[in-house]
C-alpha positions as CSV (number, residue, x, y, z in Angstrom):
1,X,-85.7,22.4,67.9
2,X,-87.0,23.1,71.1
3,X,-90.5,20.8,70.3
4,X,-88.2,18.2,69.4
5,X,-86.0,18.4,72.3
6,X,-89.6,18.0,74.5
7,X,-90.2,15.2,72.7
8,X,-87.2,13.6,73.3
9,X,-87.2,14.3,76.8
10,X,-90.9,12.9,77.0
11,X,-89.8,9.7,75.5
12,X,-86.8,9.1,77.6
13,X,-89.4,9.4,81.0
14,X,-92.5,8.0,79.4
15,X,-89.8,5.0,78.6
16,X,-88.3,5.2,82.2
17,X,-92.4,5.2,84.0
18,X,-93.5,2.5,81.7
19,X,-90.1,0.3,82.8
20,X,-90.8,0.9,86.2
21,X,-94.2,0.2,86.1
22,X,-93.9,-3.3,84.9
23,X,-95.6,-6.0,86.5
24,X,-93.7,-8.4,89.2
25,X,-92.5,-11.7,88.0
26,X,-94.7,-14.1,90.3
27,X,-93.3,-17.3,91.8
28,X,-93.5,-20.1,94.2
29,X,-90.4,-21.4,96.1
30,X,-90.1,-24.6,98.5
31,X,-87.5,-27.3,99.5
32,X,-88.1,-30.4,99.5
33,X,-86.4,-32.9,101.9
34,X,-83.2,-33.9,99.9
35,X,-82.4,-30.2,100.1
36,X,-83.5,-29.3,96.6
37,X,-84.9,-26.3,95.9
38,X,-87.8,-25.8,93.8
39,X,-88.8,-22.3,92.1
40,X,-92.3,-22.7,89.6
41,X,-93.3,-19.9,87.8
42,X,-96.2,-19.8,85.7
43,X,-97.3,-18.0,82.7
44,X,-99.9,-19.5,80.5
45,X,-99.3,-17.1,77.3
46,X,-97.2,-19.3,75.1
47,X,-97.3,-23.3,75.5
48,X,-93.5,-23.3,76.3
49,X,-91.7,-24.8,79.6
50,X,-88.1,-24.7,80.7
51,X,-87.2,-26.9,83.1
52,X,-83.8,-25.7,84.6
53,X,-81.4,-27.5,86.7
54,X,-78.7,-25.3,88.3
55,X,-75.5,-26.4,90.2
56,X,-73.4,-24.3,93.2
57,X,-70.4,-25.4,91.3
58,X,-67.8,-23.8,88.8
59,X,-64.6,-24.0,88.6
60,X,-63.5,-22.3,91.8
61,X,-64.5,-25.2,93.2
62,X,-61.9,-27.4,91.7
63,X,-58.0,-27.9,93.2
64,X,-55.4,-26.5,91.7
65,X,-53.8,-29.6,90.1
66,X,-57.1,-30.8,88.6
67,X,-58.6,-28.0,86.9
68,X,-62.1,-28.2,84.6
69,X,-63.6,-30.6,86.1
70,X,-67.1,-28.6,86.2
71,X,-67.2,-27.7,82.9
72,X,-66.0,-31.4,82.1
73,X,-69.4,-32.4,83.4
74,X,-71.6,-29.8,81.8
75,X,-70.5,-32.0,78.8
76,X,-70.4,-35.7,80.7
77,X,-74.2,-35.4,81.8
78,X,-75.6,-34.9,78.3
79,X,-73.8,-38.8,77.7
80,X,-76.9,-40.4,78.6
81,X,-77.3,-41.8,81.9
82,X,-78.7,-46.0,83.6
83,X,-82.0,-45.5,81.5
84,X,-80.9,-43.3,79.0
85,X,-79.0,-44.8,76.1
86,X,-75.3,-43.2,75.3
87,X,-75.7,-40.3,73.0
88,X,-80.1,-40.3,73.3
89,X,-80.8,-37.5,75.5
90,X,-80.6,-35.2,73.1
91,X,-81.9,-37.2,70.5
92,X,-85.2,-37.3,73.0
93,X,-85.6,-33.9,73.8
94,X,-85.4,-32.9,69.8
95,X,-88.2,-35.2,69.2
96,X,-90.7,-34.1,71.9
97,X,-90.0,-30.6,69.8
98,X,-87.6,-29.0,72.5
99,X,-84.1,-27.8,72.6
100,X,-81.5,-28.0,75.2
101,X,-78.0,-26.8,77.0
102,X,-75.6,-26.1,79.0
103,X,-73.2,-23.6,80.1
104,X,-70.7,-23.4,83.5
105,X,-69.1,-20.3,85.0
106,X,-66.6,-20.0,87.8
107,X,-69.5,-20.4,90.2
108,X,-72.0,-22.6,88.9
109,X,-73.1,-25.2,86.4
110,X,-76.4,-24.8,84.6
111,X,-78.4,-27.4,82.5
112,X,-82.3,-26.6,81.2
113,X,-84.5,-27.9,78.5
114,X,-86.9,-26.0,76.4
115,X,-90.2,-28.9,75.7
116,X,-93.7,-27.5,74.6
117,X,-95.9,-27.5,77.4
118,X,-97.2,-31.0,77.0
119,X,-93.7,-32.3,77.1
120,X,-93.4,-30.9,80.9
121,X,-93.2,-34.5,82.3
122,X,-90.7,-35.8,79.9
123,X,-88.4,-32.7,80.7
124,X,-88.7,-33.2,84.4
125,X,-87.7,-37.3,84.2
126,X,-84.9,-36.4,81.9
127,X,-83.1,-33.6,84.3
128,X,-84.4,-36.3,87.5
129,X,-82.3,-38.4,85.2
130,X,-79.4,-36.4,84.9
131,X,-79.6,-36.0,88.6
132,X,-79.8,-39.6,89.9
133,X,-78.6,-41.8,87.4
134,X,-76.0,-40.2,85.2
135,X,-72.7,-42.5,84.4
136,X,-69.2,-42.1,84.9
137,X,-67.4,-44.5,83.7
138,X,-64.3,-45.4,81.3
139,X,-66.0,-44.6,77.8
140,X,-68.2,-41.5,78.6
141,X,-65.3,-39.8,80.4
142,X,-62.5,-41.1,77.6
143,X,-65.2,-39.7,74.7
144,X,-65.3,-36.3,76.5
145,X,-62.2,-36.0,77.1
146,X,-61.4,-35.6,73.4
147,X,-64.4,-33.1,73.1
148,X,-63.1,-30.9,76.1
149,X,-59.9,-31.1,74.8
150,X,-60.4,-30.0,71.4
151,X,-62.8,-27.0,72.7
152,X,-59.6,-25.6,74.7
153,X,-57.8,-25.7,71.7
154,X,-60.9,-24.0,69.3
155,X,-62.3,-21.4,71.7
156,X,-58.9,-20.4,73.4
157,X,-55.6,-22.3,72.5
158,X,-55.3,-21.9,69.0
159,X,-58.0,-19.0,68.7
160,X,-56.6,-15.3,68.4
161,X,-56.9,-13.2,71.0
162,X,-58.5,-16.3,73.1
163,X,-56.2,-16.8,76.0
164,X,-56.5,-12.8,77.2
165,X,-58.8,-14.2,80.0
166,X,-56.7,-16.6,81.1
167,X,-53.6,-14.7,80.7
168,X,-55.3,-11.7,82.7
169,X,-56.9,-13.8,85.6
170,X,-53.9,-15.9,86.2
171,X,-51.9,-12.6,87.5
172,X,-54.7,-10.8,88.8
173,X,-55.7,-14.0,91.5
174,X,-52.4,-14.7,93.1
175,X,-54.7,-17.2,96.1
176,X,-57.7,-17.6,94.4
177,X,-59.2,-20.4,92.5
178,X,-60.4,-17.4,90.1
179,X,-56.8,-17.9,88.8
180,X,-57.8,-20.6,86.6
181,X,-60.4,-20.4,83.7
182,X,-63.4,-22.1,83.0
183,X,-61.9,-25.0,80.6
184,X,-58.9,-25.2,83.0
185,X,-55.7,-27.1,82.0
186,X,-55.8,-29.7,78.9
187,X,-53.2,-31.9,81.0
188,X,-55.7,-31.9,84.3
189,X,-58.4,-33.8,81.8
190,X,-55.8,-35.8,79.6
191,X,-54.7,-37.2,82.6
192,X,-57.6,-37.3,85.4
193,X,-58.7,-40.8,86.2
194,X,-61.9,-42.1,86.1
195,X,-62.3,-42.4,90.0
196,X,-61.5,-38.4,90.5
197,X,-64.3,-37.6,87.9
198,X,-66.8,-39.9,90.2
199,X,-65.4,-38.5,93.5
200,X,-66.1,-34.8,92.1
201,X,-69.7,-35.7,90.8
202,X,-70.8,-37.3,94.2
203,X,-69.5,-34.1,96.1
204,X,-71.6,-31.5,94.2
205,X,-74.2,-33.0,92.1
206,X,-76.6,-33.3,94.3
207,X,-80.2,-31.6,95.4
208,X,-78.9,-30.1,98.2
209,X,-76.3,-28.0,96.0
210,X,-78.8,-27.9,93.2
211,X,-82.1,-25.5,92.6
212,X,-85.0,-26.5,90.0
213,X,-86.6,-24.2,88.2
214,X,-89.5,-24.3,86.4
215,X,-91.3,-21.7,84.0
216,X,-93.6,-21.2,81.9
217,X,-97.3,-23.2,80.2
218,X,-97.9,-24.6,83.9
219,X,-100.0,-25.7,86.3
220,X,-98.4,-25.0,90.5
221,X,-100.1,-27.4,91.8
222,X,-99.7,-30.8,89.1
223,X,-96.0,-29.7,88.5
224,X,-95.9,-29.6,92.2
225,X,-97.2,-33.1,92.3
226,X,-94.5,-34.1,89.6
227,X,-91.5,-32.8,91.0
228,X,-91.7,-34.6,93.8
229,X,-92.5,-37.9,92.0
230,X,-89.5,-37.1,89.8
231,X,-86.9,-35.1,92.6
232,X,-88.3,-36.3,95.7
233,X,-86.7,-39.7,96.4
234,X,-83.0,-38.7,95.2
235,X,-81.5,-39.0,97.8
236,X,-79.4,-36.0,99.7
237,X,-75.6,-35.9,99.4
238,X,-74.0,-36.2,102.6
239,X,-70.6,-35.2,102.0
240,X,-68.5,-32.0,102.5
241,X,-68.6,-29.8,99.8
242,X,-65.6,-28.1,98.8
243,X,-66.4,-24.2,99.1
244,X,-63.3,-22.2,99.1
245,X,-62.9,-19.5,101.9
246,X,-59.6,-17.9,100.4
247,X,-60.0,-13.7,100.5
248,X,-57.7,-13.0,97.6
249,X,-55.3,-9.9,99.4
250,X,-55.7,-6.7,97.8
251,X,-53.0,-5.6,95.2
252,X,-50.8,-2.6,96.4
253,X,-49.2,-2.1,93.6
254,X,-49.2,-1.8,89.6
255,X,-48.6,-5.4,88.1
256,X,-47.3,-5.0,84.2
257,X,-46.4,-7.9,82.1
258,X,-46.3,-9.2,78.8
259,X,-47.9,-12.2,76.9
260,X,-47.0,-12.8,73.1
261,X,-49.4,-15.0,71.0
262,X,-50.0,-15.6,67.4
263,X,-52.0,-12.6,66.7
264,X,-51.5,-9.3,64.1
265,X,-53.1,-6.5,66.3
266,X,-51.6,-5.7,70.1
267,X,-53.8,-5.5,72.8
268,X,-54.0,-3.4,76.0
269,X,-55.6,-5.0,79.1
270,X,-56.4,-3.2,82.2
271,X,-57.7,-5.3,85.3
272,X,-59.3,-4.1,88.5
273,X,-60.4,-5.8,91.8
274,X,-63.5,-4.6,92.1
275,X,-66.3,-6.0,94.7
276,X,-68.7,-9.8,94.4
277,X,-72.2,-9.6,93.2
278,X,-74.3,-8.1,95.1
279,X,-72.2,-6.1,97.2
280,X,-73.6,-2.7,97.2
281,X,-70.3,-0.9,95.7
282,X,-71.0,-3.4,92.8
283,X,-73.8,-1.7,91.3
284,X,-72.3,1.2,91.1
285,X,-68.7,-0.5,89.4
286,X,-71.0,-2.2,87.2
287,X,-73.1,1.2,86.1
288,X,-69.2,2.7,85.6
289,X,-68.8,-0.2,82.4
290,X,-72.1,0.9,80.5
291,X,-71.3,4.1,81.0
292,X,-67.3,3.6,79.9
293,X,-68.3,1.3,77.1
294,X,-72.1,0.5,76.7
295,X,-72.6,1.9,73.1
296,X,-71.0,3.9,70.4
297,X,-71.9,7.1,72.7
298,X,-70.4,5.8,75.6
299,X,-67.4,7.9,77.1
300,X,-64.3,5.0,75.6
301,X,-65.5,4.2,72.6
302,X,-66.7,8.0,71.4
303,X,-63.3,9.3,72.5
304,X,-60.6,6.6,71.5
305,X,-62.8,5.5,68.3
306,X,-64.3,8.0,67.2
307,X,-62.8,11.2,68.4
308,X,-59.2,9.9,68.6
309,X,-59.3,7.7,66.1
310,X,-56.8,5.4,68.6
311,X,-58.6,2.3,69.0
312,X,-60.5,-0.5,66.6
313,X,-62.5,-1.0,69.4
314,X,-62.5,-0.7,73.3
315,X,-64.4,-2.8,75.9
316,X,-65.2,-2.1,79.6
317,X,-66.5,-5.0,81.3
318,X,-67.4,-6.0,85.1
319,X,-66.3,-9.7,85.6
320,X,-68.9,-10.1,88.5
321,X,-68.4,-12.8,90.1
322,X,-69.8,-14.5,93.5
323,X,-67.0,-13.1,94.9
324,X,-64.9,-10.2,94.3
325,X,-63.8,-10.2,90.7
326,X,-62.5,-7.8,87.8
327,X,-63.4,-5.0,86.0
328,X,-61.3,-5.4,82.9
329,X,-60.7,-2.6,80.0
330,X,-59.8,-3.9,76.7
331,X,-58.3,-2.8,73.4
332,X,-57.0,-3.1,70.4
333,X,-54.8,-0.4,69.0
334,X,-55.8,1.3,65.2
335,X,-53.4,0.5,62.8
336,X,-49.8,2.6,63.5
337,X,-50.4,3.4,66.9
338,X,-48.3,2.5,69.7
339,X,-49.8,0.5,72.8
340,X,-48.6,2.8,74.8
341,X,-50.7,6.1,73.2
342,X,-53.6,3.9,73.4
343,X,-52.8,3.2,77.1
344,X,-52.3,6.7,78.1
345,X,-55.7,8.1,76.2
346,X,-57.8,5.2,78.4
347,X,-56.0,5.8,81.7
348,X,-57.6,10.4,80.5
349,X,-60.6,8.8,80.6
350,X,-61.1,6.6,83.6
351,X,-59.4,9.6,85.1
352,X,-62.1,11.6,84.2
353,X,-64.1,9.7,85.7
354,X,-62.3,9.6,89.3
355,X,-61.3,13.4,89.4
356,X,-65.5,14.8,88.3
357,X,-68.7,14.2,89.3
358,X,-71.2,12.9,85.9
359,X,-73.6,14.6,84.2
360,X,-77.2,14.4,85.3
361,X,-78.1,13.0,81.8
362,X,-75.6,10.7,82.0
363,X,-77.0,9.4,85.2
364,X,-80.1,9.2,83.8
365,X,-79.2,7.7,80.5
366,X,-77.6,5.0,83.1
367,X,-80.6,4.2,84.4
368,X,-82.2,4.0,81.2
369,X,-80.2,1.6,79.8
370,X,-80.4,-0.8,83.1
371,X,-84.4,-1.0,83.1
372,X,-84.0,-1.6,79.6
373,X,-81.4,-4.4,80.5
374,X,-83.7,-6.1,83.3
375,X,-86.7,-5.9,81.3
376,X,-85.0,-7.7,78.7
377,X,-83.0,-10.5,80.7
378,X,-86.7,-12.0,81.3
379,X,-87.9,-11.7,77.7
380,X,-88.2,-15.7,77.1
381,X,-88.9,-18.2,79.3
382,X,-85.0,-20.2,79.6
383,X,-83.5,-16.7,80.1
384,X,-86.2,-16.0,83.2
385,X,-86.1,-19.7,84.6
386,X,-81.9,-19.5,84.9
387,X,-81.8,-15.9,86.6
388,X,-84.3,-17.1,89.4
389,X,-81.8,-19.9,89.5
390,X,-79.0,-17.5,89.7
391,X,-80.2,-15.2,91.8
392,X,-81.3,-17.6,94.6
393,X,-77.9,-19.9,94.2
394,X,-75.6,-16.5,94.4
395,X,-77.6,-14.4,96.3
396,X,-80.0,-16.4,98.5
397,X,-82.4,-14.5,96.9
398,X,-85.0,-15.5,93.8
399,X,-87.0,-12.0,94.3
400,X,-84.1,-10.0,93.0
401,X,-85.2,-10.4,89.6
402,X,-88.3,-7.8,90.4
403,X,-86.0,-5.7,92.9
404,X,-82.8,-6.1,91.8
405,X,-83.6,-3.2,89.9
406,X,-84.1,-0.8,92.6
407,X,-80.3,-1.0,93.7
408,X,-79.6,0.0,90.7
409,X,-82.1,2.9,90.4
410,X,-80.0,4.1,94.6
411,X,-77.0,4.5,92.8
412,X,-76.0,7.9,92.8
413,X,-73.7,10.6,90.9
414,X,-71.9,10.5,94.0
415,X,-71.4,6.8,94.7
416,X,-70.5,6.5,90.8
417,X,-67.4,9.0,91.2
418,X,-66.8,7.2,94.8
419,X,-66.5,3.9,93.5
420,X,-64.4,4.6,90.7
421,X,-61.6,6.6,93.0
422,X,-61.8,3.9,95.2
423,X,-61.4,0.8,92.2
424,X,-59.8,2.3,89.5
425,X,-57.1,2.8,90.7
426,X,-53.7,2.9,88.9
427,X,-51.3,1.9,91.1
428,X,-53.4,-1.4,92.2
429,X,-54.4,-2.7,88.9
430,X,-52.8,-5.8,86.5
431,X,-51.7,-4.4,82.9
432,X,-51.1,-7.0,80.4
433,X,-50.0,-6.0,76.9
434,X,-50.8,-8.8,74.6
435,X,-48.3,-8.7,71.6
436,X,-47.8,-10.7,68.9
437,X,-45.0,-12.9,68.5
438,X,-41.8,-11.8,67.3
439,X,-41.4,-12.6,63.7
440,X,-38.2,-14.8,63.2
């Protein structure tokens, strides 16, 4: 037992060394006049580019009476644009052999394409595209529309357990635009007009809100020379971009409510303010979720599944955000047990957490399982080309994603049990049970 126990223990820290010792990611960063940003990383292994275009805006940079706009034109910009038939962009980018999409968050709007290296031209003309010539106008926004529409009702309207987002965030922001989701409200697009659409674009789609990022079979200097033949004459937006300065106030008290849906199973949502990205109290909250819920030996799941035989399943996830967000705990009861039991057996075990100090292993197990995390975020070229993206549109900073790491690997047993007095607490927290409806 005690060879075997070595050889665990050797593993763990060979594992540990080897992460640390990885090699930097390299890059070069510049701006050229419009305000763009440029970010080129190259790595000749595979014959695979991403070309990445990411957008400082999500929906907290809409107004409150005309909600998903952002996420409306993750979908509008793949319409086609002046040189690019309706409907063929994607068509072109499948027949050079590449893939492509899209996603948008509260705080930004990313679009990328995957081409095989010899396609790197064709990639960077199609997001220049995108960028300088896209079209708003009546048919493109009365075709998406429909799409956006029907995706509320899919992935959250008429989906079980799909509005607990919503539901949660619209009582835990009282000020800010966190309070609505993503998708936002199905009347906002029904009944936008086609100028509002065309007034949002030309605020934020613009180089100067935008970075470019570009990774993977290249050459610096030749994608260099492209770029700016591609990105170089758009020209620079010149109007005030809406950036909210609201500083949602702290809650003081507990906020309990109740949402009924078409659903079987209860659930039991906790929500905590809890610090932006990047803050240093945020590595910490965010080291608190893998170590409430990262794995079937986490401290949640082992006791309420497992040991207790309480919950189906049990979630602990920091909502990080650009700025402060949420750390929300979710769960759904096991068959025959009351919300409330469940409740009380999660609030034992975040109260563990606040009233002792953990475990050295568990420490160390944290810090396993977030060089194992970093490593892996960079595994394939799109996944590496949007976190330099993210990292320098959130965070000013592209070299995060080699030192990022290192905040991480500060955090100690002490800051752990400091952040979670200070956030978890009970009294200023948003508890939603999410029931289902009352049979008639």
């Amino acid at each position: 037992m005690k060879n075997v126990l070595s050889a665990l223990v050797f593993l763990l820290v060979g594992s540990s060394m080897a992460l640390a010792q990885r090699p930097a990611i390299e890059f070069e960063e510049y701006t050229l006049d419009n305000g763009l940003h440029v970010i080129l990383h190259q790595d000749n292994t595979t014959p695979v580019v991403a070309v990445n275009v990411m957008y400082h805006v999500g929906s907290k940079n809409e107004t409150p009476d005309l909600t998903g706009f952002a996420h409306f034109f993750e979908h509008l910009m793949f319409q086609g644009t002046e040189h690019i038939g309706r409907g063929e962009f994607s068509e072109i980018v499948e027949k050079a052999g590449g893939s492509l999409n899209a996603w948008t968050s509260f705080d930004i709007t990313n679009y990328f394409v995957l081409m095989p290296s010899n396609q790197l031209e064709l990639g960077l003309w199609l997001e220049s595209e995108r960028m300088l010539h896209p079209v708003v106008d009546s048919t493109g926004v009365a075709i998406e529309k429909d799409v956006v529409t029907e995706e509320m009702k899919q992935t959250r309207d008429n989906r079980p357990y799909g509005r607990i987002l919503t539901e949660t965030i619209k009582r835990a922001f009282s000020e800010h635009p966190y309070q609505w989701d993503v998708l936002g409200k199905d009347e906002h697009i029904r009944n936008a007009e086609v100028h509002e659409f065309a007034e949002f674009h030309s605020m934020f789609y613009v180089p100067n809100n935008a970075v470019l990022v570009v990774a993977g079979d290249i050459d610096i200097e030749e994608t260099k020379r492209m770029v700016d033949d591609y990105f170089g004459d758009i020209p620079k937006g010149e109007q005030e971009m809406r950036r909210p300065d609201v500083v949602e106030p702290p809650l003081t008290y507990e906020k309990r409510d109740t949402f009924y849906d078409n659903i079987q199973l209860p659930a039991i949502i906790h929500a905590y303010q809890i610090p932006a990205m990047g803050e240093p109290d945020y590595y910490a909250v965010d080291m608190l979720g893998n170590l409430l819920s990262g794995g079937q030996s986490s401290r949640l799941y082992r006791s309420l599944v497992i040991e207790q035989e309480l919950a189906m399943t049990v979630q602990a996830i920091p909502l990080g955000l650009e700025d402060p967000g949420l750390f929300i705990i979710f769960a759904l009861p096991n068959m025959g047990v009351d919300v409330a039991e469940l409740e009380a057996a999660i609030d034992a075990e975040v109260d563990k957490v606040r009233q002792e100090m953990i475990s050295a292993t568990e420490l160390q197990k944290l810090y396993n399982q977030f060089e194992t995390r970093k490593v892996g975020d960079n595994t394939t070229m799109g996944r590496l080309a949007s976190n330099l993206a993210n990292l320098y549109l959130i965070h000013g900073d592209a070299n995060l994603i080699n030192t990022e790491i290192d905040r991480y690997m500060a955090i100690t047993k002490e800051d752990i049990n400091r952040a979670a007095v200070e956030f978890f607490n009970p009294e200023r927290r948003v508890v939603l049970y999410y029931l289902p409806k009352p049979s008639n």
